[in-house]
N, C-alpha and C positions, 0 to 999 in steps of 0.2 A: 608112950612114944609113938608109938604104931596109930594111937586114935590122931594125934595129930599131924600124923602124913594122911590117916584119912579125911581129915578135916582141910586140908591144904589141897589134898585132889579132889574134894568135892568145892570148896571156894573156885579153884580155878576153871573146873569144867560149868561152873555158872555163869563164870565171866564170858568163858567161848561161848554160850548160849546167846549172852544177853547181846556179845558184839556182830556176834549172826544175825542177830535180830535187828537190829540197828544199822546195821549195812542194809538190809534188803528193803530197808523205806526210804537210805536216801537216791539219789539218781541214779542211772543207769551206768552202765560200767562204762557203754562206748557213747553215751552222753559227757562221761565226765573224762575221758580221752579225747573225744572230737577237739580238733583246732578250735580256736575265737577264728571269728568271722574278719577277714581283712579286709577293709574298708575300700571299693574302688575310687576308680578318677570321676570328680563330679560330671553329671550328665550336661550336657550341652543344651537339651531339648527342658522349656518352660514346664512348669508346675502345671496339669490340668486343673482348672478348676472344678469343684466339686459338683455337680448339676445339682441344679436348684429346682426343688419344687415347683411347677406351673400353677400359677393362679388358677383360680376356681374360675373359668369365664362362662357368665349366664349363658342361656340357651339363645338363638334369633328369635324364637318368635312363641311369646307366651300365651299361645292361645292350648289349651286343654287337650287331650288327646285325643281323638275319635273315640266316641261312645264312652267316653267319662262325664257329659252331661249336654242339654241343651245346648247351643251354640247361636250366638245372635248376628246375623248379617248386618253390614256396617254400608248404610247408603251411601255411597259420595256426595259432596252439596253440587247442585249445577252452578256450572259455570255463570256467572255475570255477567248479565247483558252490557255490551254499551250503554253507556246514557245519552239520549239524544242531545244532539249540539242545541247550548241556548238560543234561544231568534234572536236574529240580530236586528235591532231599530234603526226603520231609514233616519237617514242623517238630514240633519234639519235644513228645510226650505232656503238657501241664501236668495238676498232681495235682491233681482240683477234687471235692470231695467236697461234693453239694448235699442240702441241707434243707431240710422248709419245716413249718410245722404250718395245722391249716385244722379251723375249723369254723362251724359254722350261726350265721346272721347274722357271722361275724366275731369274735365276741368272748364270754368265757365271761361271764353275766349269770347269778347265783346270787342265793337267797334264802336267808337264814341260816334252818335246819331245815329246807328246801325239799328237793326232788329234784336227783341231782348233773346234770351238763353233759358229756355224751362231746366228743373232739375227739381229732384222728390226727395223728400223726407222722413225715412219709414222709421216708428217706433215701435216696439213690440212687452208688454209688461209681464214678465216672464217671474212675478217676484212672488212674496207672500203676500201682497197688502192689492189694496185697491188704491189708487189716486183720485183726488177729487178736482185736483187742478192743476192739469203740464201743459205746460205751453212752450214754444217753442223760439228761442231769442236768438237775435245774428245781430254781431260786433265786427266790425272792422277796425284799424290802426288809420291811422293818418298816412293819405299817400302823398308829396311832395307834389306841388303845383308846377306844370310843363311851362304854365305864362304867367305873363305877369297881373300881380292884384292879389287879393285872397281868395283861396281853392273852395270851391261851391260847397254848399251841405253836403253832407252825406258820401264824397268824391265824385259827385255828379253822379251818381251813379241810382237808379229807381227801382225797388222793392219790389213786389207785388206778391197776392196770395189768391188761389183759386179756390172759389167758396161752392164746394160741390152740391148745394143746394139750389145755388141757380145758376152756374158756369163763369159767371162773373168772378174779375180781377178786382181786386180790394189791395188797396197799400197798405204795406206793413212796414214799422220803424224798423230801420236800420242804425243801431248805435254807433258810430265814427268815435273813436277816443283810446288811446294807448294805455286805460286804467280797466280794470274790473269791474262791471258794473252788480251791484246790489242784488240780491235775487227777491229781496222785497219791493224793488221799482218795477219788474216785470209786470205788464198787465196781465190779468186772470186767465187761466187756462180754462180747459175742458178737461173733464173727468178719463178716467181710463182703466177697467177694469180689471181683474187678474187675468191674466193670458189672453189680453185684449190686445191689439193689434190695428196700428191706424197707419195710413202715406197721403202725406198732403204733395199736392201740388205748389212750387215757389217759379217765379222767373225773377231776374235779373234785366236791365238795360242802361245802357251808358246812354249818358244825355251828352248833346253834343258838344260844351265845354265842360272838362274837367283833368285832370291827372295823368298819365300816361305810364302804366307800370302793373306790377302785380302784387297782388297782396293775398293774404288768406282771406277766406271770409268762416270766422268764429261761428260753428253754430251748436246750440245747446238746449239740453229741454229742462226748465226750471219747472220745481215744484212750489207753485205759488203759495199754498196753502203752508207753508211752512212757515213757522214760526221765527221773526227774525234774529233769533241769536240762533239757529240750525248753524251747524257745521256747511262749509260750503259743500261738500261732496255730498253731505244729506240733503240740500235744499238743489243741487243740482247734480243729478243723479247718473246723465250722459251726457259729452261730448264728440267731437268729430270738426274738422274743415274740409272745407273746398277752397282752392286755387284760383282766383281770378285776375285775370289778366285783360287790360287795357291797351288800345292802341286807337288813333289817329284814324280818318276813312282816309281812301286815297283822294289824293288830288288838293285836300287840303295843308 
């Protein structure tokens, strides 16, 4: 009997041992008394985000460090010159052959049997070429007869040409006709070189019957040597007129 109340007080004082033992591993006494945690009113203010790693950013400028090795200087290339402007090519020679005729007061005023009227003819060959034959042609229209019968050649009116090799007056055709005349009828010119330069001497006179009025007088410088199908502006290169006017002497 006695051995098993010894045996019952040594069971039980095992048991106190072991739950000694096992009390002191688990939690603390005022861990396992503290309150649970009461959860506040959510916050107002956003989630920080968490900072993020910065990239790795290369270095500016990968040259070597001072005395980590030779180092090579870097020439600049020079600047580029201008190119000089291309030459520019004169612009080609155009053919311009000028005329003009001129005289005192402007305009030839004649009295029929009166004395004639001088007036000049200047050409001047300012072109690319030479000429080998201008000559110099005067047309007049039909002036309407003052009396009676048919109106004299030419409007009674006489030509002339001073031939400065010996002073003398030489008669020159004057065309009469309200048509165009040919530039292959003209008789043959004289030559004319590049930037040649010529003034003839012409007079005018009214003979004592003819016409009373005024008309142009046509004048032009044909290139005779032209070949007759030429364009008319190619075979007749300038023109110009004078003014002539007719009148009656007095008393008649």
């Amino acid at each position: 009997m006695r051995r098993m109340q010894r045996a019952r007080v040594t069971a039980a004082g095992t048991a106190v041992v072991v739950a000694a033992l096992l009390a002191g591993c688990g939690p603390a006494a005022d861990e396992a008394k503290a309150p649970a945690a009461v959860p506040g009113p959510p916050s107002s203010e956003p989630p920080q985000p968490l900072p993020l790693t910065p990239a790795h950013t290369p270095p500016e400028s990968m040259s070597p460090p001072a005395g980590s090795g030779p180092s090579t200087a870097v020439t600049p290339a020079p600047a580029a010159k201008p190119s000089a402007p291309a030459p520019v090519s004169a612009p080609a020679r155009r053919t311009v052959l000028s005329m003009y005729a001129s005289t005192a007061g402007g305009r030839i005023e004649l009295v029929r049997g009166g004395a004639a009227k001088e007036f000049t003819v200047s050409v001047h060959n300012g072109s690319a070429r030479a000429y080998a034959e201008l000559a110099v042609a005067f047309q007049m229209e039909i002036m309407e007869s003052a009396g009676d019968g048919p109106a004299p050649a030419r409007n009674g009116l006489v030509l002339e040409r001073r031939d400065p090799a010996t002073g003398r007056w030489n008669s020159v055709e004057l065309r009469v006709a309200n048509d165009v005349q040919p530039h292959w009828l003209v008789p043959s010119g004289s030559p004319l070189a590049r930037d040649a330069s010529r003034v003839e001497r012409f007079r005018l006179r009214a003979a004592v019957k003819g016409p009373i009025g005024r008309t142009p007088l046509m004048i032009k410088v044909v290139d005779t040597a032209a070949p007759a199908e030429a364009a008319y502006d190619t075979a007749v290169p300038a023109r110009t007129s004078l003014m002539v006017g007719t009148r009656a002497a007095q008393g008649s």
